[in-house]
Each structure stands twice: as structure tokens, then as C-alpha cells.
Residue frames as a rotation matrix with the C-alpha (Angstrom) as fourth column:
UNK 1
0.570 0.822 0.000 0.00
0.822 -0.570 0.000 0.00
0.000 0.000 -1.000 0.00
UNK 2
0.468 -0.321 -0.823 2.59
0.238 -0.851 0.468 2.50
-0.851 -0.415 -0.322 0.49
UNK 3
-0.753 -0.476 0.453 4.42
0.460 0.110 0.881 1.36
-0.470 0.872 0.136 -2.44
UNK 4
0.104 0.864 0.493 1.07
0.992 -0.053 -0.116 2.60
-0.074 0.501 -0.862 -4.15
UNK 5
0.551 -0.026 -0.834 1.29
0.464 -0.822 0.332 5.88
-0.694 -0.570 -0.440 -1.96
UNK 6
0.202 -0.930 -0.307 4.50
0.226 -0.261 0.939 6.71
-0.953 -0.259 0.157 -2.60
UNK 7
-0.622 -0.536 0.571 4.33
0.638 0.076 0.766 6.09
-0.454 0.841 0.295 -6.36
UNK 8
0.283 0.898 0.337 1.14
0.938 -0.332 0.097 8.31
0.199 0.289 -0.936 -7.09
UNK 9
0.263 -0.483 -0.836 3.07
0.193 -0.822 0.536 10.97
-0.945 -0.302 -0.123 -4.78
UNK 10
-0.446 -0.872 -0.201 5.69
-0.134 -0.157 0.979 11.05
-0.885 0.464 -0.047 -7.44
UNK 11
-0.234 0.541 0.808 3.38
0.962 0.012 0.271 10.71
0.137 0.841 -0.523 -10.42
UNK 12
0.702 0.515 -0.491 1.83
0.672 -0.708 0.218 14.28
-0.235 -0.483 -0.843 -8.79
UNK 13
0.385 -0.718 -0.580 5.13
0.029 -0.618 0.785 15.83
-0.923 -0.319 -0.217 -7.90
UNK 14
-0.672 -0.282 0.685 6.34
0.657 0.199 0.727 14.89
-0.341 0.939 0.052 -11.64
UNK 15
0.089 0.296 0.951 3.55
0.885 -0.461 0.060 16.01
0.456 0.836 -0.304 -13.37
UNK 16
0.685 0.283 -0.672 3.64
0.628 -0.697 0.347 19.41
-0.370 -0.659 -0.655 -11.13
UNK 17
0.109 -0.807 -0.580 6.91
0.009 -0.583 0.813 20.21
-0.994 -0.094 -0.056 -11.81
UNK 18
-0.638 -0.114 0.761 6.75
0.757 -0.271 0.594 19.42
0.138 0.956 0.259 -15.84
UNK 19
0.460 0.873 -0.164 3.36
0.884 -0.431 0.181 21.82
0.087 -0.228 -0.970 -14.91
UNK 20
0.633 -0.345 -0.693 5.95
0.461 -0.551 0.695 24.39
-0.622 -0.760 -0.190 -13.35
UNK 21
-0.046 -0.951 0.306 8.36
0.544 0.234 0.806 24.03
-0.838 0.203 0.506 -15.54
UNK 22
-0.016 0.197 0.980 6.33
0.905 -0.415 0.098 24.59
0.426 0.888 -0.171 -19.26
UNK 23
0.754 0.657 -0.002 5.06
0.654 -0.750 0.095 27.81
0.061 -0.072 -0.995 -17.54
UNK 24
0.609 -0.608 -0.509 8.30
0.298 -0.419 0.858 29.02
-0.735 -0.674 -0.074 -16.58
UNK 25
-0.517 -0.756 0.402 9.71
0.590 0.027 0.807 28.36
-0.621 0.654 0.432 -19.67
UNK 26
0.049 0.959 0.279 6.66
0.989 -0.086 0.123 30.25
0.142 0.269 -0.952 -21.02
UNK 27
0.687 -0.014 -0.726 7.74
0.522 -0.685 0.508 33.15
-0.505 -0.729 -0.463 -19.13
UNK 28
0.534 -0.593 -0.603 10.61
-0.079 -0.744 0.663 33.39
-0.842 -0.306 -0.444 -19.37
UNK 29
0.112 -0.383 0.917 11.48
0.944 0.330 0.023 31.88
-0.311 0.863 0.398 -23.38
UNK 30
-0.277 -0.071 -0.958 12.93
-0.274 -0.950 0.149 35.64
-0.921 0.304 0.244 -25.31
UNK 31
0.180 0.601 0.778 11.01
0.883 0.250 -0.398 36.54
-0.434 0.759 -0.486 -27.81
UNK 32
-0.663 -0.708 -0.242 12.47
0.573 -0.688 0.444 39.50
-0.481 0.156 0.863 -30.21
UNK 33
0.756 0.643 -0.121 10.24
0.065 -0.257 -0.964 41.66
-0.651 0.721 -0.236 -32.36
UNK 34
-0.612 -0.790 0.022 12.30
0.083 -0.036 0.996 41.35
-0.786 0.612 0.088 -35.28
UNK 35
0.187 0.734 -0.653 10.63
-0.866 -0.190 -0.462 42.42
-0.463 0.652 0.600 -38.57
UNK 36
-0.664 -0.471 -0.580 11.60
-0.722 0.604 0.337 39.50
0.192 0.644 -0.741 -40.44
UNK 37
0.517 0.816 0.261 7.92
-0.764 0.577 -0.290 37.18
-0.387 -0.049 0.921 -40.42
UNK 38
0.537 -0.124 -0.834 9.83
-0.406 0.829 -0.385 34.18
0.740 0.545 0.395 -42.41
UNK 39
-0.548 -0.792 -0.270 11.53
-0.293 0.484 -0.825 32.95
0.783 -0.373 -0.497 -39.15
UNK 40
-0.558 0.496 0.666 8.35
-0.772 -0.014 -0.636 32.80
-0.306 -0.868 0.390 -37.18
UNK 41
0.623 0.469 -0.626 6.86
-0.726 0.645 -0.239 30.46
0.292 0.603 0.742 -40.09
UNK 42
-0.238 -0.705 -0.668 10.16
-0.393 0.699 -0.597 28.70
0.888 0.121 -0.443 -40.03
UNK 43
-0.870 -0.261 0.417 9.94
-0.480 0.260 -0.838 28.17
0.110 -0.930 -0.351 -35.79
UNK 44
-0.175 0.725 0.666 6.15
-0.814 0.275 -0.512 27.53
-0.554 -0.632 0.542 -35.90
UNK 45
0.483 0.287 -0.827 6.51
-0.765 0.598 -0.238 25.06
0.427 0.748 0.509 -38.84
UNK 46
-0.516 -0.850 -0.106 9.88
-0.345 0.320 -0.882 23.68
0.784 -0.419 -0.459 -36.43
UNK 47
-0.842 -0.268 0.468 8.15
-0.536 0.517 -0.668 23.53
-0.062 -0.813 -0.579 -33.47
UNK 48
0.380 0.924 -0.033 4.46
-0.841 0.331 -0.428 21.98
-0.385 0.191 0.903 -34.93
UNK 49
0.245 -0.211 -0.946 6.55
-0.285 0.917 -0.278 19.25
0.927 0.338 0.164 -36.73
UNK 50
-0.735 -0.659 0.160 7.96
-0.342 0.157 -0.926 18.81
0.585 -0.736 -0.341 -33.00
UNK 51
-0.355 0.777 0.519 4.81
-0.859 -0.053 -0.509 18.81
-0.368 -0.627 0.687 -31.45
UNK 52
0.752 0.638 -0.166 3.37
-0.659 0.721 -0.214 15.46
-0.017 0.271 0.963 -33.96
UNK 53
-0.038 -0.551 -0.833 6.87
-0.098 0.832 -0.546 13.91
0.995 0.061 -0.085 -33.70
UNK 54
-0.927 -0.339 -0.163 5.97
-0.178 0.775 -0.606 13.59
0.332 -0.532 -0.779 -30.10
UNK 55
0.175 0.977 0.123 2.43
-0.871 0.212 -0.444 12.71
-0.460 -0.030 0.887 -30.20
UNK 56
0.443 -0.086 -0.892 3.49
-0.343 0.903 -0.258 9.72
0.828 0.420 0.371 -32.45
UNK 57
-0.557 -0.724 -0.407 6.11
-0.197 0.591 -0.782 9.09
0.807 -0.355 -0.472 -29.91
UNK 58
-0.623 0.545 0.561 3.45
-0.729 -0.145 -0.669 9.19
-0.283 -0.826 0.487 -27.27
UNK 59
0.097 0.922 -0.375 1.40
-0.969 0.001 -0.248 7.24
-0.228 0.388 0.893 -29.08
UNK 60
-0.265 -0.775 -0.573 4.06
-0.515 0.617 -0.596 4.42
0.815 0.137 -0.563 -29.49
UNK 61
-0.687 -0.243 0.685 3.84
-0.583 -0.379 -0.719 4.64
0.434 -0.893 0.118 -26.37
UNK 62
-0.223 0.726 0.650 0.40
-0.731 0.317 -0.604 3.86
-0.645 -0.610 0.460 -24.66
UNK 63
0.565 0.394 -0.724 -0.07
-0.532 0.845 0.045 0.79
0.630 0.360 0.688 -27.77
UNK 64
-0.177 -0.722 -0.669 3.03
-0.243 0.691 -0.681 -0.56
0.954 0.042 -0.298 -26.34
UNK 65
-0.917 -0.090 0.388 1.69
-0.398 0.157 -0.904 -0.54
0.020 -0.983 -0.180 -22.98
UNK 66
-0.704 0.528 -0.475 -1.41
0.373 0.844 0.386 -2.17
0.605 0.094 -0.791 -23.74
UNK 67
0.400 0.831 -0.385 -4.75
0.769 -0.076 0.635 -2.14
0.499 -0.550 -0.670 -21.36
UNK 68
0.026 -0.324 -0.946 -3.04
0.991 -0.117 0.068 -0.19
-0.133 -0.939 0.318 -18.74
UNK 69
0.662 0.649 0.374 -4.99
0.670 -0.736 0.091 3.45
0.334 0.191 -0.923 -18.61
UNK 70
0.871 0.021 -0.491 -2.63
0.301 -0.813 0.498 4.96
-0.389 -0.582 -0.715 -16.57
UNK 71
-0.525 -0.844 0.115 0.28
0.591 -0.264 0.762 5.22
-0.613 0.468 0.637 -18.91
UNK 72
-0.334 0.222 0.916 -2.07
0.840 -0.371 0.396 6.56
0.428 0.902 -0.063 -21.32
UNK 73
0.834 0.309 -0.457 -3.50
0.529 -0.684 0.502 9.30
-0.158 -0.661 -0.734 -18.62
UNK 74
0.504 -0.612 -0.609 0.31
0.231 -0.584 0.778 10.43
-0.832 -0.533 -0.153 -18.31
UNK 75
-0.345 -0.679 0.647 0.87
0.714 0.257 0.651 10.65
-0.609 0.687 0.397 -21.67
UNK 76
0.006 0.357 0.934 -1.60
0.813 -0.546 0.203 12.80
0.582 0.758 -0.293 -22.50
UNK 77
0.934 0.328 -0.143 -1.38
0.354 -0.904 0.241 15.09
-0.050 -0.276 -0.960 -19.97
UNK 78
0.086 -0.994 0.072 2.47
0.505 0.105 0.857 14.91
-0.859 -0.037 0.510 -21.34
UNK 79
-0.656 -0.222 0.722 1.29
0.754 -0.149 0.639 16.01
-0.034 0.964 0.265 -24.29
UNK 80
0.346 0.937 0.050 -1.01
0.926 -0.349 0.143 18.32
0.152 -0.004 -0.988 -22.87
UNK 81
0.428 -0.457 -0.780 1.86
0.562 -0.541 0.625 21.06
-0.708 -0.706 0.025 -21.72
UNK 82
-0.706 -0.694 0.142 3.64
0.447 -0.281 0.849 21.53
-0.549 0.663 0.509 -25.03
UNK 83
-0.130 0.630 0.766 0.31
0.974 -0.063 0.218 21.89
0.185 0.774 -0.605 -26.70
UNK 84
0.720 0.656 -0.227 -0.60
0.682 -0.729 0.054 24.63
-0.130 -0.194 -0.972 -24.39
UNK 85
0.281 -0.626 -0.727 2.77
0.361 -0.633 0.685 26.77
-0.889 -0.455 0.048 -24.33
UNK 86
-0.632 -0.759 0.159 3.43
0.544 -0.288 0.788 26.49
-0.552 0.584 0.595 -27.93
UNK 87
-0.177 0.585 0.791 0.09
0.912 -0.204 0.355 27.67
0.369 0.785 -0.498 -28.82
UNK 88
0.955 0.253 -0.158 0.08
0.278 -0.946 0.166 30.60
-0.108 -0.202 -0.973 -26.58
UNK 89
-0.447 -0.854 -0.265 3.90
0.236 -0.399 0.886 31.44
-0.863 0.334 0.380 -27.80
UNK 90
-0.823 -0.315 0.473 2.34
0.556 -0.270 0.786 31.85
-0.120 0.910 0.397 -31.03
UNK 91
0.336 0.883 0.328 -0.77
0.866 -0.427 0.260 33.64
0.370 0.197 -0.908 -30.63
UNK 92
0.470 -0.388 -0.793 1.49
0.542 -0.583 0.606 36.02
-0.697 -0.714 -0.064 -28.19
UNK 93
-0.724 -0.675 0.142 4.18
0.293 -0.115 0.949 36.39
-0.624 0.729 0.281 -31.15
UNK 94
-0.242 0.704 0.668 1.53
0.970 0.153 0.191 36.27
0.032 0.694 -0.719 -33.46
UNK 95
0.623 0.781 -0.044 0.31
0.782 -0.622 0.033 39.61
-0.001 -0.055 -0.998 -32.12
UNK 96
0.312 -0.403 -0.860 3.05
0.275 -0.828 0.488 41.18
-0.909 -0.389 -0.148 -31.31
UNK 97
-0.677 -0.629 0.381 4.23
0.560 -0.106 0.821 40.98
-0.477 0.770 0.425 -35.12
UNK 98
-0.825 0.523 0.215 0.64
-0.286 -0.714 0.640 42.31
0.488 0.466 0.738 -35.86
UNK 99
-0.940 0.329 -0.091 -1.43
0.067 -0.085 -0.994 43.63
-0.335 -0.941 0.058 -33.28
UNK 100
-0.272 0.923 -0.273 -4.77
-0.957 -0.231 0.176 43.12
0.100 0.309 0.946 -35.46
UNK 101
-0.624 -0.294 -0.724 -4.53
-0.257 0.952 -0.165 39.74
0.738 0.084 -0.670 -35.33
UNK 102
-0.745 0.096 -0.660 -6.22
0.573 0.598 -0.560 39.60
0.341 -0.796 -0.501 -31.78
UNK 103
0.177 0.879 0.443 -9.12
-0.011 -0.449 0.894 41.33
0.984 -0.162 -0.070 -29.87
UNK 104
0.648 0.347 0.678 -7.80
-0.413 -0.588 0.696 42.01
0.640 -0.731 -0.238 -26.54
UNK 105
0.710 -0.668 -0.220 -4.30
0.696 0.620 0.363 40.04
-0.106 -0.411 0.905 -26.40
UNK 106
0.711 -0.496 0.499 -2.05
-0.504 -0.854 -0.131 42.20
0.491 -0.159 -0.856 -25.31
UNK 107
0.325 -0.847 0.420 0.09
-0.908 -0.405 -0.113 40.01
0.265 -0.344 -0.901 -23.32
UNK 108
-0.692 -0.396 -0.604 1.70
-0.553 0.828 0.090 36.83
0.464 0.396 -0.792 -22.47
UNK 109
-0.547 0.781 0.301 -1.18
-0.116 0.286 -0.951 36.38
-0.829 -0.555 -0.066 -19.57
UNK 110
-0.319 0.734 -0.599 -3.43
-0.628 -0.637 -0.447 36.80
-0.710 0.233 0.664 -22.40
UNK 111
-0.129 0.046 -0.991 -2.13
-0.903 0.407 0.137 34.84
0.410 0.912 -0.011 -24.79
UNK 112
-0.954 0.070 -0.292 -1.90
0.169 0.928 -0.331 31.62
0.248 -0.365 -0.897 -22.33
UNK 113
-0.645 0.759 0.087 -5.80
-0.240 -0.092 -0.966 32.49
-0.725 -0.645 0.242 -21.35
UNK 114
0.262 0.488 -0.832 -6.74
-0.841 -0.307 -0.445 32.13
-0.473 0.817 0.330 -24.71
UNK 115
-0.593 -0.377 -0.711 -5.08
-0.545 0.838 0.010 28.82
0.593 0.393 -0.703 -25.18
UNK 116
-0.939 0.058 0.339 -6.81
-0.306 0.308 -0.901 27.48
-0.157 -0.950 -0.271 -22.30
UNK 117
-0.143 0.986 0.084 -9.98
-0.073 0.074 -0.995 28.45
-0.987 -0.148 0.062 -22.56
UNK 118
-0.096 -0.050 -0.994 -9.50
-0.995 0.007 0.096 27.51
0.002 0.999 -0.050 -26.48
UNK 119
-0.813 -0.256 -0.523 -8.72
-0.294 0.956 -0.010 23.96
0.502 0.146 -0.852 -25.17
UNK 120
-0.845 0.508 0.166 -11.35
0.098 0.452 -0.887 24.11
-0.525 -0.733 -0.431 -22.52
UNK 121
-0.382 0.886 0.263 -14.15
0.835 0.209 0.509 24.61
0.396 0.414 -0.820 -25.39
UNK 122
-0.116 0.471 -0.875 -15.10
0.764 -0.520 -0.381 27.54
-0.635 -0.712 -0.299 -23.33
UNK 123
-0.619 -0.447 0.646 -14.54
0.735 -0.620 0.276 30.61
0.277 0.645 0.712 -25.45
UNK 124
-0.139 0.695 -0.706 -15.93
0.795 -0.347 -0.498 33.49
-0.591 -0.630 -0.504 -23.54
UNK 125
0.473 0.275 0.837 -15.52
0.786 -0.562 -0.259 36.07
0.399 0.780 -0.482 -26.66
UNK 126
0.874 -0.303 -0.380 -13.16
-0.123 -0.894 0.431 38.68
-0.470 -0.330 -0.819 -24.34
UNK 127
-0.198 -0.962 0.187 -10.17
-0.342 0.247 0.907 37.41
-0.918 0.116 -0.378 -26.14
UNK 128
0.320 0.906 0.279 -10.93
-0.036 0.306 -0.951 36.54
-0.947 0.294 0.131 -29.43
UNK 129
-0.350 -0.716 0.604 -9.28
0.763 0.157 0.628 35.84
-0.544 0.681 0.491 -33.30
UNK 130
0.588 0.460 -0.666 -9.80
-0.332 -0.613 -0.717 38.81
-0.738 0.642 -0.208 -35.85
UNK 131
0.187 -0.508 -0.841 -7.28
-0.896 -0.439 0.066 38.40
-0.403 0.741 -0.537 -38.22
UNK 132
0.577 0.457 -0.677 -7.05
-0.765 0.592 -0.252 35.10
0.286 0.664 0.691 -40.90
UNK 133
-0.394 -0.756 -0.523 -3.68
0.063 0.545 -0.836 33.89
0.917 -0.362 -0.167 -39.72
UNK 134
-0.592 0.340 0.731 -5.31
-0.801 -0.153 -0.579 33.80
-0.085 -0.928 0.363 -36.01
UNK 135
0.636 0.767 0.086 -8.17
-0.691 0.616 -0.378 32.04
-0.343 0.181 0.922 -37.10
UNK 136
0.565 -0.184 -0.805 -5.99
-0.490 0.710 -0.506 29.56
0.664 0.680 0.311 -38.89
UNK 137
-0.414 -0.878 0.239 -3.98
-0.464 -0.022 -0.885 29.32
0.783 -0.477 -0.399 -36.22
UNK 138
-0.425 0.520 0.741 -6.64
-0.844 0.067 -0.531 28.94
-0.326 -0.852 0.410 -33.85
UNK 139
0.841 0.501 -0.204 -8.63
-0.531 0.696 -0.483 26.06
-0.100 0.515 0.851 -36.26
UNK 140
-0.212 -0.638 -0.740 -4.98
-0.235 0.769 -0.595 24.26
0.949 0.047 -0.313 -35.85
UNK 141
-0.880 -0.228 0.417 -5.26
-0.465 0.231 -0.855 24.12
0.098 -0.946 -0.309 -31.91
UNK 142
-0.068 0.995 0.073 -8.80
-0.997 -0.066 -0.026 23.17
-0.021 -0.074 0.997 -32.23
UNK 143
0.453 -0.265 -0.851 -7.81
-0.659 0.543 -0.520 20.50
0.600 0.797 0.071 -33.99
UNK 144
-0.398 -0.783 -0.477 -5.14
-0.121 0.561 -0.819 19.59
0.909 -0.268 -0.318 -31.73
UNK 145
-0.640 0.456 0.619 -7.62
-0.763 -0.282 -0.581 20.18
-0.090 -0.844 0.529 -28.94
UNK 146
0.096 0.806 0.584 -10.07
-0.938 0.270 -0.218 17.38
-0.333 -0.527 0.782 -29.91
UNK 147
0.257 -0.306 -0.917 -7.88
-0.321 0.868 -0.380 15.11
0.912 0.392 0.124 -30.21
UNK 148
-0.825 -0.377 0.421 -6.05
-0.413 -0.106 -0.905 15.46
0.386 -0.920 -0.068 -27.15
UNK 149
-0.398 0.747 0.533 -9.75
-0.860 -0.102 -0.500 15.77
-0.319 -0.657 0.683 -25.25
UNK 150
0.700 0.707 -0.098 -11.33
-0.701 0.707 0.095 13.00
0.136 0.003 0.991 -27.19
UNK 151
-0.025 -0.398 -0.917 -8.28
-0.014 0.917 -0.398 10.53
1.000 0.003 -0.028 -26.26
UNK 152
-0.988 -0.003 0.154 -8.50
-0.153 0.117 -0.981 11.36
-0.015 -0.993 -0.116 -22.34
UNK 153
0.339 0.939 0.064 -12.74
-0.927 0.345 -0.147 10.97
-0.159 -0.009 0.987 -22.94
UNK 154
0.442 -0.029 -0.896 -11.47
-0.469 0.844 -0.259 7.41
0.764 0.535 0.360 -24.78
UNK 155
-0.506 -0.813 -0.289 -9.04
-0.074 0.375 -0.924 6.77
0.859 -0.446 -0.250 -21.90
UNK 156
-0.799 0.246 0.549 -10.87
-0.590 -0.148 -0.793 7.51
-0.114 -0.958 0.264 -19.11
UNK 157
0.479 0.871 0.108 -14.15
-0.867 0.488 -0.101 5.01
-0.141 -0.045 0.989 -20.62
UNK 158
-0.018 -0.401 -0.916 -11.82
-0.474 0.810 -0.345 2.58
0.880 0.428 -0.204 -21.17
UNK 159
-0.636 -0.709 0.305 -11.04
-0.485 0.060 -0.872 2.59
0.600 -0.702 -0.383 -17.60
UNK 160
-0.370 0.653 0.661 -14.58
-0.812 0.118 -0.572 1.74
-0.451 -0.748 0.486 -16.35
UNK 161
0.426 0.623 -0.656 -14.69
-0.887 0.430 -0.167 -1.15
0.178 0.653 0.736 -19.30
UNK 162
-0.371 -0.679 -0.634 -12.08
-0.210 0.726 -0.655 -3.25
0.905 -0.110 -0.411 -17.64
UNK 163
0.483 0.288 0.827 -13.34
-0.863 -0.006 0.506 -5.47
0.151 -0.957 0.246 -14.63
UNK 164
-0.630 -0.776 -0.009 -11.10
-0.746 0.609 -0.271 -7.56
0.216 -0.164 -0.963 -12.84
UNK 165
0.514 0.339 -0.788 -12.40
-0.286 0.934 0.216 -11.75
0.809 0.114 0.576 -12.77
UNK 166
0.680 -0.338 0.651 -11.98
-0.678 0.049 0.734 -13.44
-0.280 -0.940 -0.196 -9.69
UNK 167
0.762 -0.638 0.113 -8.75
0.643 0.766 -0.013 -15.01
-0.078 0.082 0.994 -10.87
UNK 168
0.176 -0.757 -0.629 -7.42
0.635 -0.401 0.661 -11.80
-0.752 -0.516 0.410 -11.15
UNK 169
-0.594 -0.289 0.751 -7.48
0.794 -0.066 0.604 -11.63
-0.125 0.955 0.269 -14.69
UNK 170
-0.318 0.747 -0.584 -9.05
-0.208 -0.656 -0.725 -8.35
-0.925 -0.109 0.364 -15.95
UNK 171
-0.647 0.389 0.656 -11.73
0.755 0.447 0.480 -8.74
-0.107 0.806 -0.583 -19.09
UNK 172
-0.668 0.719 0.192 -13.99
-0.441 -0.590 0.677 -6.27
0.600 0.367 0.711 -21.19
UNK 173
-0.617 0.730 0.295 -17.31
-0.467 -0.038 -0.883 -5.78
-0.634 -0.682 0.365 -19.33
UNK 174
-0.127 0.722 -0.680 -18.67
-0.937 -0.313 -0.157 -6.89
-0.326 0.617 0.716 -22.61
UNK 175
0.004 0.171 -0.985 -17.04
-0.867 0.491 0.082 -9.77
0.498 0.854 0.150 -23.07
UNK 176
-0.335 0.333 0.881 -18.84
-0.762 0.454 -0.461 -11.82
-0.554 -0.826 0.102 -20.09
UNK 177
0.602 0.792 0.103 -20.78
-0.666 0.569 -0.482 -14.11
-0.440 0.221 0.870 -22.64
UNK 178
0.116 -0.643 0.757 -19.63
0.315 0.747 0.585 -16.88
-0.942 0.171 0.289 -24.01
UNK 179
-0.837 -0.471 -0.279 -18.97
-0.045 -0.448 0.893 -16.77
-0.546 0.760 0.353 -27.78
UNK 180
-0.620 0.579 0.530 -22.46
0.784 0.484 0.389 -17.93
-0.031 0.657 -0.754 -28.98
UNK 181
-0.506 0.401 0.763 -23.65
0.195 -0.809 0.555 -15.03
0.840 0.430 0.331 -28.08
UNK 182
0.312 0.904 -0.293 -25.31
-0.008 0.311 0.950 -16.36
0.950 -0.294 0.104 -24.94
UNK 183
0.324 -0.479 0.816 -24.96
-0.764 -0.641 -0.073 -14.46
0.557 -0.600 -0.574 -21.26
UNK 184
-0.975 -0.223 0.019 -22.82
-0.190 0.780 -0.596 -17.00
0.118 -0.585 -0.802 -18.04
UNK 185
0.158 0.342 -0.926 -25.18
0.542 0.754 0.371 -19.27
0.825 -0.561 -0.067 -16.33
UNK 186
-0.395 -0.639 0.660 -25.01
-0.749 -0.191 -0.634 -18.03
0.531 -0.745 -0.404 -12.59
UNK 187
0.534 -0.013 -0.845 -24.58
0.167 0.982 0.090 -21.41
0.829 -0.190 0.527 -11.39
């Protein structure tokens, strides 16, 4: 039981500090205004190919682990940090290179509130895309938003489809019947 403890602790304290960490780097990552727009394409084209080479690797990932929800759980919320920071680095950038672009982003608070509540489906309309490259921008995170969300929905029903057999063994709730089609006997 402690062994249990002890490892959840450190599942916590892990994700906390990657939790700590993106933001910080968030913070504090320098961003230049340089006129020169063909190196922000280049970085967001640099770090989006980054962002699906590790989703695949994530993905690797939770087949190779098989049934077992809670690798997937920590994978996606592994993959849930980069999403947010790199999309509010570029909506931030984004504006600062051209300040139509946004409806009330003005800063880096801004831009990371607007990722958020982009991912959380929420969209309260104080923060808001005006400008085409925004919108496109924003209709990529969507994107990456319901995926993310609809694999932690998938993950998290998986979890309640596995019940453990009193041998120990765990088996699909579904697949109680024999194969004819026809439910156990309770003998």
C-alpha cells in the first residue's frame, strides 16, 4: 500500500513540476520583435513538426503498454503542456508581429488564457481571433484540442470497461458471454 502511496506521490510531484516548468519556460522563453515574419513560419513550422513527432512518440507509447490506462493518462497530460505553451507562444508572437490579429491580447497572460480556454471549449468572446492567420492558427489548436480531449474521454471510458475476474485476470465488461452469443449461467 505504500508502495502505491509513494508512487502516485511522485506521479503528482512529476507532473507538477513538468506543470511548473512549461510555464516558466513560457515566461521566461525571449522573444524579439524582429521584422523578419519568415523565421516565425520557419519556428512555428519547427516547433508543430515537433509537437506530432511527439504525439506519435506518445502514441508508441500507450499501444506498447497495452490495457493499462494509466500510462495513457500520463501521456496525455504529457502532451497536454507543449500543446498549451506552444500555442500561446504563437498567438502572443503572433500579435506582437501584428497587433490586429487579436481582440484584446495584449500580453503573455493573455495569450496563455486564450489557449486554455481555447482547449477548454469555453470561449468566452473577451479574447478573441480577428485576423485570418489567427483564425488559422486557432482552427490548428482546435484541432489539436479534440484530439487530445477525445483521447483522455477514450481513456478515461476505457477505464470503467475493464473489470477484474476473480482469478485476477481483468476482461472487457462486454465480453462476459460466451462466444455464442449467450450471457454465463449463474450457477
Amino acid at each position: 500500500m505504500t508502495n502505491g502511496r509513494s508512487k502516485l506521490l511522485w506521479e503528482f510531484t512529476r507532473n507538477f513540476l513538468t506543470l511548473v516548468g512549461a510555464i516558466a519556460f513560457y515566461y521566461l522563453v525571449p522573444l524579439s520583435s524582429d521584422e523578419r515574419p519568415i523565421w516565425r513560419l520557419v519556428l512555428f513550422v519547427v516547433f508543430l513538426s515537433l509537437l506530432i513527432y511527439l504525439i506519435v512518440q506518445q502514441l508508441i507509447k500507450q499501444v506498447a503498454a497495452g490495457p493499462d490506462p494509466g500510462v495513457r493518462v500520463r501521456s496525455l497530460i504529457t502532451l497536454l503542456y507543449p500543446v498549451v505553451v506552444l500555442f500561446a507562444l504563437i498567438y502572443y508572437v503572433m500579435q506582437d508581429s501584428d497587433p490586429t490579429q487579436f481582440e484584446s491580447l495584449q500580453t503573455r497572460t493573455d495569450a496563455l488564457y486564450y489557449t486554455v480556454i481555447t482547449l477548454g471549449t469555453v470561449g468566452y468572446g473577451d479574447v478573441h481571433a480577428v485576423g485570418q492567420a489567427a483564425r488559422i492558427v486557432t482552427t490548428i489548436q482546435v484541432a489539436f484540442d479534440l484530439v487530445v480531449i477525445g483521447a483522455l474521454i477514450a481513456v478515461a471510458s476505457s477505464r470503467f470497461q475493464i473489470v477484474p475476474t476473480r482469478a485476477g485476470k481483468r476482461i472487457a465488461a462486454d465480453s462476459r458471454s460466451d462466444p455464442t452469443g449467450h450471457s454465463e449461467s449463474s450457477s
